[in-house]
C-alpha positions in Angstrom: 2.8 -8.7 -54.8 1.9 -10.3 -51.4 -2.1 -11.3 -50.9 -3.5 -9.8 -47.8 -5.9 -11.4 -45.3 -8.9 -9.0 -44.9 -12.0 -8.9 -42.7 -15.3 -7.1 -43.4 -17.3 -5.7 -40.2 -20.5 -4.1 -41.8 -24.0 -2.7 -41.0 -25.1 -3.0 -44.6 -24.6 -6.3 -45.8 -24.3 -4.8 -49.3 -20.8 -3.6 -48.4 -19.8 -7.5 -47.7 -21.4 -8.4 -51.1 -19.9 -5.6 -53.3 -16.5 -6.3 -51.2 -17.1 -10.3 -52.3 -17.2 -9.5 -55.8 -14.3 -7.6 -55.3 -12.6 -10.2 -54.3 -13.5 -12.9 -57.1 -12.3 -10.7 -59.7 -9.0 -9.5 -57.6 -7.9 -12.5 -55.8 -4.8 -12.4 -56.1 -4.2 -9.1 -53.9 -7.0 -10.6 -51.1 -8.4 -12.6 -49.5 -11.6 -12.3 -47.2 -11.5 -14.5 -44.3 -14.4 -13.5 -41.8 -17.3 -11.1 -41.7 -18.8 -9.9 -38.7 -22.2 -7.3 -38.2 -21.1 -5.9 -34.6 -17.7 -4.4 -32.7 -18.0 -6.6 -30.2 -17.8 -9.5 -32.7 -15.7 -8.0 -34.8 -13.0 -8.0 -32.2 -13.5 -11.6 -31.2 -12.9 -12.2 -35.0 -10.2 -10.0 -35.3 -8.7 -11.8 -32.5 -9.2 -15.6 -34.2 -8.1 -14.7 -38.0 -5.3 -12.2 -37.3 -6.1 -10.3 -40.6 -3.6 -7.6 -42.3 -6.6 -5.6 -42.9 -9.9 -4.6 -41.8 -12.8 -2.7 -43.7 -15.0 -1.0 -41.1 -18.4 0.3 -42.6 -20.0 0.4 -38.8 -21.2 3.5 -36.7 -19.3 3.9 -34.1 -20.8 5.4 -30.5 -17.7 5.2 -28.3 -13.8 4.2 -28.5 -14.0 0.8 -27.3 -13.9 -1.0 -30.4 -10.3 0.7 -30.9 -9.3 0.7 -27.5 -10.2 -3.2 -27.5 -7.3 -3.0 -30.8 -4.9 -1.8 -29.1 -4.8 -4.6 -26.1 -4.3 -7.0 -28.8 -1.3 -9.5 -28.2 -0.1 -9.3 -31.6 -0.3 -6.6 -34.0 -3.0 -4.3 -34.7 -4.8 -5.0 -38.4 -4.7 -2.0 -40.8 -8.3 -0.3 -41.1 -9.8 0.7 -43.9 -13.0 3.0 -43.5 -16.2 3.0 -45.7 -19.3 5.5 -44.9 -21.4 7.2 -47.6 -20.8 10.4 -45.5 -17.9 11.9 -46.2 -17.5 14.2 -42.9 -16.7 10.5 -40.8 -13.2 10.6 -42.8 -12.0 13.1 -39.9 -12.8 10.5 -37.5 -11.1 7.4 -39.4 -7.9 9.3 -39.4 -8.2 10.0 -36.2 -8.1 6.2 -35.6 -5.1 6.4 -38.0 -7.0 4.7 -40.9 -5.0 3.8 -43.8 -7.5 5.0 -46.0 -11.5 6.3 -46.2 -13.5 4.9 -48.7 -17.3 7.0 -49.9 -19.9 5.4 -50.9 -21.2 4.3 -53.6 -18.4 2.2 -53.7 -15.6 2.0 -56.5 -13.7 -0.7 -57.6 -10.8 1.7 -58.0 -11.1 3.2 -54.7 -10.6 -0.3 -52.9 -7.4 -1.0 -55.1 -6.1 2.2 -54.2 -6.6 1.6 -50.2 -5.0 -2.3 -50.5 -2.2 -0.8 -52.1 -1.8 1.2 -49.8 -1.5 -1.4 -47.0 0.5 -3.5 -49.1 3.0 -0.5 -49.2 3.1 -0.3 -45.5 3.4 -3.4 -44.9 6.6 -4.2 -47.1 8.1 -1.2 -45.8 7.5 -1.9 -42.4 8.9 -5.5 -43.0 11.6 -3.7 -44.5 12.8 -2.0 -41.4 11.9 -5.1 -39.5 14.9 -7.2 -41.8 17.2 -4.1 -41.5 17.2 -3.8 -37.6 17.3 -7.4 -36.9 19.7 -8.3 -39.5 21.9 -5.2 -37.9 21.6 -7.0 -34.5 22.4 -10.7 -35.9 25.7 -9.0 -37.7 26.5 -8.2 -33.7 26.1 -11.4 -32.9 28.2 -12.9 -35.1 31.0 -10.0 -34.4 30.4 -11.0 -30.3 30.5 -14.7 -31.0 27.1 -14.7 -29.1 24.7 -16.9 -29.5 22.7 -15.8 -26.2 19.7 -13.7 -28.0 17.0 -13.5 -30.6 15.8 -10.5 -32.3 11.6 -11.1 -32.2 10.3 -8.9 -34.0 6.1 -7.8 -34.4 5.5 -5.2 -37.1 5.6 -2.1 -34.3 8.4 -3.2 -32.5 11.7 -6.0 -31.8 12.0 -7.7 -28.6 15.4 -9.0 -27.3 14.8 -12.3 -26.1 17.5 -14.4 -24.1 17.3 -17.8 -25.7 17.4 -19.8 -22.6 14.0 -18.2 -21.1 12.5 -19.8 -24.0 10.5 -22.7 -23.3 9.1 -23.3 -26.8 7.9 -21.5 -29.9 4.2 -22.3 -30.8 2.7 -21.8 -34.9 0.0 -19.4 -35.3 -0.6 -18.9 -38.3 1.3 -16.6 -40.2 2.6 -15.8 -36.7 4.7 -17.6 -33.5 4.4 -17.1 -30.4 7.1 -17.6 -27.9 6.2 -18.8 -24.4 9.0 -17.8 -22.1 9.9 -19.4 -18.5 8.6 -16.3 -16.7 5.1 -16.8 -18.0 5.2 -14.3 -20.4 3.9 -14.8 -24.3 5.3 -12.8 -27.1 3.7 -13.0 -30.7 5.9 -12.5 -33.0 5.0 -11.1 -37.1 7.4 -14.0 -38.8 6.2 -17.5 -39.1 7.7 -20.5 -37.3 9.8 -21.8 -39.7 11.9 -18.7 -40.2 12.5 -19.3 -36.9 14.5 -22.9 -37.4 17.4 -21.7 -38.5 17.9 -19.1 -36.3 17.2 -20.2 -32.7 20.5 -22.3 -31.4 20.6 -25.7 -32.9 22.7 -27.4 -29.6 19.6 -26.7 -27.5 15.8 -26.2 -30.0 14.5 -28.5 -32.0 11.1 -28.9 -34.3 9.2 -31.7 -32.6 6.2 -30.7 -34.6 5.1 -28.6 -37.7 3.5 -26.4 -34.6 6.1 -26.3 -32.3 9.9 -25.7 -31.4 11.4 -26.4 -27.9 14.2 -25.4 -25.9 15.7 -29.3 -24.6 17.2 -27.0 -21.8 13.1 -26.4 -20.6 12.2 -30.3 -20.4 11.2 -31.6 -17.4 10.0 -35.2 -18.5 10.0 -37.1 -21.5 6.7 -39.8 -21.7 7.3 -43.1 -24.2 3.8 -44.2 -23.3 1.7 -44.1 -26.7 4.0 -41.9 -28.4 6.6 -39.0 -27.2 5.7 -36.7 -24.9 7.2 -33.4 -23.8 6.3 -32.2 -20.3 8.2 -28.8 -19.8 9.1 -26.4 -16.5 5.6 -24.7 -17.1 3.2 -28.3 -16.5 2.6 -27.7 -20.5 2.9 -31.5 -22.2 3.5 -31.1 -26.2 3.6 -34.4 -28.6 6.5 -35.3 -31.0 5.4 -36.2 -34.3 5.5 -39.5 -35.1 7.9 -38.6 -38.6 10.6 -36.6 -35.6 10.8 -39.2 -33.2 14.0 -41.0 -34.4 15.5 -37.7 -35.4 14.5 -36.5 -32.0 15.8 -39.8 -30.3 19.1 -38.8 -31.8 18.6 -35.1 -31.0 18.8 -35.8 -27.1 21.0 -39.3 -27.2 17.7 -40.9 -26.0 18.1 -44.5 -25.8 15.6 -47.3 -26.4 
């Protein structure tokens, strides 16, 4: 059973507390990781923690909170609604809510809605692994080494290794910063990313970052390694990768 990350955006604060005890007798399923009173900071939250789940108990006057979801650069968190009337359930599903919780607020009711998203998740990681593990036996069949499958949880992005500058850690997530400018955030973390990007060209310079050698403009020696790539962007080598790195580009002393 995976843990999710959840965030809490409330009017009545003894939402967040019931939702905290929740949590200290159910740890092991989730986690809380921000609480916020407002939309507006909700969002901005949203957009720092990158949560699998979000329990909205807020009164909502327009669509912007859920319009402002879906210009997110990664994937959109799974809502959960709470209201003690039950009439605003038409309106969470409307919003495609995973589930609608009344008040007063049961234990049993929450377990039931984090299942839930637990369930969709893993199935929608499923098909993730199935398509890209179709498009990888391709590969292998065409000898080509040319693409990577990136995949978010709503979609997979074909992605020709060589516009890859580098891959940056965030998170649970990576995001890939390609030559034409263009960021893609990806759903898998950056080490399941080693083994699959072209070992003749990327290397991990840093628990944060993967580079294409192929994108380096200019390599600094003055106090430490530096990476300077096509884009201006300067990234260090970690002090425990230089030698390996030395030996990774035949850079001589």
């Amino acid at each position: 059973m995976i843990q999710i990350n959840a965030i809490i955006i409330y009017e009545n604060k003894d939402t967040l507390t019931l939702l905290e005890k929740f949590v200290e007798e159910n740890f092991m399923i989730m986690k809380i990781i921000g609480d916020a009173t407002s939309a507006n900071e909700g969002i901005n939250l949203i957009k720092l923690k990158k949560p699998e789940v979000v329990f909205l108990d807020l009164s909502f006057n327009d669509d912007s909170f859920f319009e402002m979801l879906h210009q997110l650069e990664f994937n959109s968190p799974k809502l959960v609604f709470i209201s003690e009337q039950e009439h605003h359930a038409v309106k969470a599903f409307k919003y495609n809510a995973i589930d609608f919780i009344l008040k007063p607020i049961e234990f049993n009711n929450v377990i039931l809605a984090i299942y839930k998203v637990i369930k969709i998740i893993q199935m929608e990681r499923s098909f993730q692994d199935q398509k890209i593990n179709n498009i990888n036996i391709l590969n292998e069949q065409n000898q080509s080494n040319e693409y990577i499958a990136v995949s978010s949880l709503d979609k997979i992005e074909l992605i020709r290794m060589s516009e890859i500058i580098f891959c940056k850690a965030d998170g649970k997530y990576t995001c890939f910063h390609l030559i034409d400018g263009k960021m893609i955030m990806s759903s898998r973390n950056l080490g399941e990313y080693s083994g699959i990007l072209d070992n003749n060209y990327f290397f991990r310079i840093h628990h944060s970052y993967i580079i294409n050698l192929r994108q380096i403009a200019k390599i600094s020696k003055k106090d430490g390694y530096f990476c300077e790539f096509s884009n201006g962007i300067i990234l260090p080598v970690a002090k425990r990768r230089q030698e390996e790195f030395n030996k990774f580009i035949k850079l001589k002393d």
